[in-house]
C-alpha positions, 0 to 999 in steps of 0.5 A: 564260407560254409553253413558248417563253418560259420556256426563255428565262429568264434565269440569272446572268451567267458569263464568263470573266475578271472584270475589276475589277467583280462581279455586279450582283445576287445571284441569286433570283426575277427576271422572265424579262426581267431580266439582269445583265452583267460586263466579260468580258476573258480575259487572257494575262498583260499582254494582253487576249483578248476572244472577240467579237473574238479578233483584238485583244490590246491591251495592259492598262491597270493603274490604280494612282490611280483617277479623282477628281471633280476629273477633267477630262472625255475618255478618255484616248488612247495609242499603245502600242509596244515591249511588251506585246501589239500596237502600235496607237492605243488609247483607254481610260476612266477605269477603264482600259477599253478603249474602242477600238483598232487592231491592229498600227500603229506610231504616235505622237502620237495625239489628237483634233484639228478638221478641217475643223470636225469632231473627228477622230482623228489620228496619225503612222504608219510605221517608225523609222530611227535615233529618228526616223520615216519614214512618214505621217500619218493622219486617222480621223472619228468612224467611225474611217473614214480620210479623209486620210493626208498625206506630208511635202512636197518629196520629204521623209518625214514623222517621227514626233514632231509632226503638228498641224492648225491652225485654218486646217486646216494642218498642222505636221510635222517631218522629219529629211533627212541631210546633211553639214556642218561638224563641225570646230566640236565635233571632227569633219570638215568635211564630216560626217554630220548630221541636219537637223531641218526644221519644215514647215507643209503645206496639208492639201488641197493637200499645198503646202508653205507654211513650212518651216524648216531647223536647219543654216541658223540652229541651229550644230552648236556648240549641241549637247549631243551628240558626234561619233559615232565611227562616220563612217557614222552622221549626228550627231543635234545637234538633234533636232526634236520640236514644232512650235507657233504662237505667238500672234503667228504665228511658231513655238516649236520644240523641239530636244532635241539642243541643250537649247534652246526656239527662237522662229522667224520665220514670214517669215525663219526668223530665231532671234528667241529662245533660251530654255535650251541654251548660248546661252539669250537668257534668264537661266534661274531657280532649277530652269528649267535643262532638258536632252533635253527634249520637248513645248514649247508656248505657254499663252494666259497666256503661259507655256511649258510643257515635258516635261523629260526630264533624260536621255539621259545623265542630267542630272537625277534625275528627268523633271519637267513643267514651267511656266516664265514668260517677262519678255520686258523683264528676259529672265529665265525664271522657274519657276511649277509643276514635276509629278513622280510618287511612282516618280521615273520617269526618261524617256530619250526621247518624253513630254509635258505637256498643261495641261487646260481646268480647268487640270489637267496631263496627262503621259505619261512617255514611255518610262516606263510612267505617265500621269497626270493633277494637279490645277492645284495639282501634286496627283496625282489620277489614274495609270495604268500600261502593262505590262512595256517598253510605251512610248506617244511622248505621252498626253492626255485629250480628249473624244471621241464615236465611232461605229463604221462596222462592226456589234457583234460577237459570240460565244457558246458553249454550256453546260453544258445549255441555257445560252449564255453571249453577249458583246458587243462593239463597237470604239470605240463611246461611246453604247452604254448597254445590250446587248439580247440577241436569239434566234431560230430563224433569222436573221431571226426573232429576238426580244429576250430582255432587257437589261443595261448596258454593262459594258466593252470586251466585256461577258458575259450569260449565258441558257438558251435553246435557240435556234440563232441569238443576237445583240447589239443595242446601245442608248443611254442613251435607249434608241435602237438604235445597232446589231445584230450579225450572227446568229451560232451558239453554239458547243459 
């Protein structure tokens, strides 16, 4: 062995802030090639703070039921705001490890969707005015390079709580505009502040406005659970539109939480062919169907309805709930299969949603509360995870996802004590990556690999004596094919 080569030998892995894993081996007689890795994740209490990318301080992900066999494959996507750390679409695995994240974006209903044929990441992005959204919607590819951002039609701004793509590559996005109308039905003026709640259907490539649907035109005032405001000034929110989902006959399913009611639109007329829940429930609702500020109302191919009920703002109930409720379109009576509830009895005052899985496991983010979690089909909690402190995410869903980031690794490395260096790896939003090669050398481009070890977390630590004055990180699959090479970086002291 040269003099070279054995100053490369490698020693045990050291890093700052171990994170839920330990070392793969004990130390001991190795080949000079052998190496072992940790999740290296220094945290500033509920924070993550990674030294290969020091400008990303997401938040952490606590998991208090760890994943089961029975799982549904994907990881598990967030759009984390109000607390702790940045605000920032984020994807995390089934440990709760960062898979990737973008800093300081106030988003909602992150997720995967097909554009185009291809899976795409998407989401709203923008400000909040009075619990509703003014900005844009946004499409990332699985470079997480953005290839469309789509605004609301008709001079409108798009709001926050739906930005869906159909299979024919529209998209449906609600919007609140503010208008006056009669209040005198509920006690107020006749020519009061109110926010209309408007379903648009867009053409994605054109930006054409194709449907769009106004609640004051079919929804009264009278519907709603919530009072005239006692300021003149501030609109009335009666009701309060937040999904959009096409049924199976092509007409609408609209949610309004304002007036506890579930809508079937008419694509042609905007005609209501249907109430179900609220004071005008065209259904005779069943034992434990009666829901109240309740989100998230979408159609399942078996011709059940799911819905995230809130049961607050003022509470109505004790608890928030996921919930299936089965339709008899000749009898008209809605009927209650299966309701999800957690073991901390969270109560939502806002935001949250109910995902049914392709294995038919239940997906639910719990909105303003911390929790996301996953249930077998027969209600069992198999998997939850919790955000820190005050943090929110609007909804939560598992989905697959397969990303290849359309920048280099990033690394860092800090020298000693001695010859040690200690190297870590990183590489935002990449899922292939399998193992981390380390490379040295006496320049840039005289580097050579020194040994590898497996990808062991958002930003993964290894640990060698080397003497050389350039390191770098090169990233492998499972196959062993190079996905990618950092720049060369220097050590530091």
């Amino acid at each position: 062995m040269s003099a070279r080569r054995t100053r490369r030998e490698f020693i045990k892995v050291a890093g700052a802030g171990i994170v839920g894993t330990a070392l793969l081996n004990t130390l001991g007689c190795r080949p000079p090639d052998w190496i072992s890795t940790i999740a290296s994740s220094g945290q500033a209490g509920a924070t993550h703070s990674f030294r290969s990318r020091p400008d990303l301080r997401p938040p952490v992900v606590e998991v208090n039921v760890r994943a089961s066999d029975g799982l549904a494959p994907g990881y598990v996507f967030v759009g984390p705001k109000k607390g702790e750390g940045q605000d920032g679409p984020m994807i995390v695995d089934n440990q709760g490890r960062l898979i990737w994240f973008a800093r300081d974006r106030y988003v909602t209903d992150f997720k995967v969707q097909s554009y185009g044929g291809e899976p795409v990441l998407t989401w709203w992005e923008g400000g909040v005015v009075a619990g509703h959204g003014v900005g844009e919607y946004v499409i990332f590819d699985s470079s997480y390079r953005e290839v469309r951002r789509v605004g609301a039609g008709n001079g409108y701004s798009g709001d926050l709580h739906e930005f869906s793509i159909t299979p024919q590559d529209t998209a449906l996005i609600t919007i609140y505009a503010e208008t006056r109308t009669d209040l005198s039905p509920i006690g107020g003026p006749r020519d009061g502040l109110v926010w209309d709640g408007i379903a648009q259907e867009l053409d994605l490539e054109s930006g054409e406005v194709l449907f769009e649907w106004h609640s004051l035109d079919h929804v009264g005032v009278e519907e709603s659970y919530r009072g005239v405001p006692d300021d003149p000034d501030v609109p009335l929110d009666y009701f309060h539109i937040n999904s959009i989902d096409v049924e199976p006959d092509g007409n609408f399913l609209i949610d309004a939480k304002g007036t506890w009611g579930v809508y079937k639109v008419d694509r042609g007329t905007g005609e209501v062919l249907w109430r179900l829940g609220g004071k005008r429930s065209d259904f005779e609702m069943g034992p434990g169907t009666r829901f109240a500020y309740q989100h998230d109302a979408r159609r399942l191919p078996d011709g059940t309805i799911t819905i995230f009920d809130n049961g607050a703002s003022p509470q109505v109930h004790e608890k928030s709930r996921g919930i299936v409720v089965e339709l008899d379109m000749d009898a008209m009576t809605a009927t209650l299969v299966r309701e999800y509830t957690h073991p901390e009895e969270p109560l939502a005052t806002s935001q949250g949603n109910m995902q049914v899985l392709p294995n038919g496991n239940v997906f639910i983010g719990w909105g303003t509360e911390p929790f996301l979690s996953e249930y077998s089909k027969d209600g069992k909690l198999i998997f939850d995870i919790e955000l820190p402190g005050e943090t929110q995410s609007y909804r939560a869903f598992r989905l697959p996802w397969s990303g290849s980031p359309d920048e280099d690794p990033a690394a860092a490395a800090e020298k000693g004590p001695e010859d040690k260096v200690t190297v870590y790896a990183s590489w935002n939003g990449a899922t292939e990556v399998a193992t981390w090669q380390v490379l040295a050398g006496a320049s840039p481009d005289e580097l050579e690999p020194l040994g590898s070890g497996p990808w062991k977390g958002f930003e993964t630590a290894l640990a060698v004596r080397t003497d050389e004055p350039y390191v770098a990180v090169r990233a492998e699959n499972g196959s062993g094919r190079v996905l990618g090479t950092s720049k060369a970086i220097k050590p530091k002291n």
